[in-house]
N, C-alpha and C positions, 0 to 999 in steps of 0.2 A: 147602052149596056153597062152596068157598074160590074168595075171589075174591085176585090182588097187586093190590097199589096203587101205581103207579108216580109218583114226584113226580123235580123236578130238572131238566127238559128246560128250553129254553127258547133264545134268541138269541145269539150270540156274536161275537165281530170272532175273523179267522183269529188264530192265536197264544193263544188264550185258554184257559179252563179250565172245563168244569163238571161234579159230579159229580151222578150217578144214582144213588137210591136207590126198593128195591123191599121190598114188606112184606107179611104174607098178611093175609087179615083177621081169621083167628082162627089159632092153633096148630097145626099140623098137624105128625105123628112120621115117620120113615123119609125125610126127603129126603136122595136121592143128589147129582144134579146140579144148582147153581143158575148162572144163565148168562144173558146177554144178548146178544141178535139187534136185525138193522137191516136195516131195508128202505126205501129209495129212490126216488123214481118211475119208474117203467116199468123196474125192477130187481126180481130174486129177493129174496127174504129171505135174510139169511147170515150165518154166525157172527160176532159181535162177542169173547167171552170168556164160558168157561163155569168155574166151580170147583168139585170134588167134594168131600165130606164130611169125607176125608183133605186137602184143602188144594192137591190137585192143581192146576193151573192149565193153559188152552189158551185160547190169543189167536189171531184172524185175522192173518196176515201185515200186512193195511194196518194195524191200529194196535198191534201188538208194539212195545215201546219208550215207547209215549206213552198209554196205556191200560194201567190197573187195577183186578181184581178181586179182590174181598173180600166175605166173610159173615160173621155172626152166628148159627151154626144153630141157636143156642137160641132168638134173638128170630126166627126165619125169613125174616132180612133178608141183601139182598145189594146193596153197592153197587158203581157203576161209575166211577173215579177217571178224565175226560178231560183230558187234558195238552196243549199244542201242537195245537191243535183246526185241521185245515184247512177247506174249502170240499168237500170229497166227502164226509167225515165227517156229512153234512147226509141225515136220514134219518129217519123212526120209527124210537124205540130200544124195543124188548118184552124182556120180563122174563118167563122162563122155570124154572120151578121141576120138579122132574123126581122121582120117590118111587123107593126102590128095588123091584125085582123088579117093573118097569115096572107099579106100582100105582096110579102117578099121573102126567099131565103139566097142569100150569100155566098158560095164558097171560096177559099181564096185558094191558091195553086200551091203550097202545103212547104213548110220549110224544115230543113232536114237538123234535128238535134242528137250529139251523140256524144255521150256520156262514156270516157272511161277509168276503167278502174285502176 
């Protein structure tokens, strides 16, 4: 069973910065999509930034500009670069690993970021 391991979350003052990094716990072949989601209190879960194998990139409108992602698909790591962090940005962030020819999906046990003002 592959488990991610999500490290990096943690407290911030608005304006500030912190990155997210995600890891499998063993090796795993064929990932397509690696990508990070956030969920909020009494909020859906919704895309933060996902990148495919070719280096494609797709960010949520609220942090296009001030969030970046990035992977390693050889170590199976994918981090999440927070820039200009506000006070809604304040969320469980989950770490999502996706195999292709929907062989596998990921999830990782969800790390707690919080932004204040």
């Amino acid at each position: 069973q592959v488990q991610l391991v999500e490290s990096g979350g943690g407290l911030v003052q608005a304006g500030g910065s912190l990155r997210l990094n995600c890891t499998t716990s063993r090796i795993i072949f064929g990932i397509d999509v690696m990508g990070w989601y956030r969920q909020a209190p009494g909020k859906q879960r919704e895309l933060v930034a996902t990148i495919s194998s070719n280096g494609w990139t797709n960010y949520g409108d609220s942090v296009k500009g001030r969030f970046t992602i990035s992977r390693d698909g050889a170590k199976n790591t994918v981090w999440l670069q927070m820039n200009s962090l506000k006070p809604e940005d304040t969320a469980v962030y989950y770490c999502n690993i996706k195999k292709t020819l929907a062989a596998g999906d990921y999830w990782g046990q969800g790390t707690q970021v919080t932004v204040s003002s």
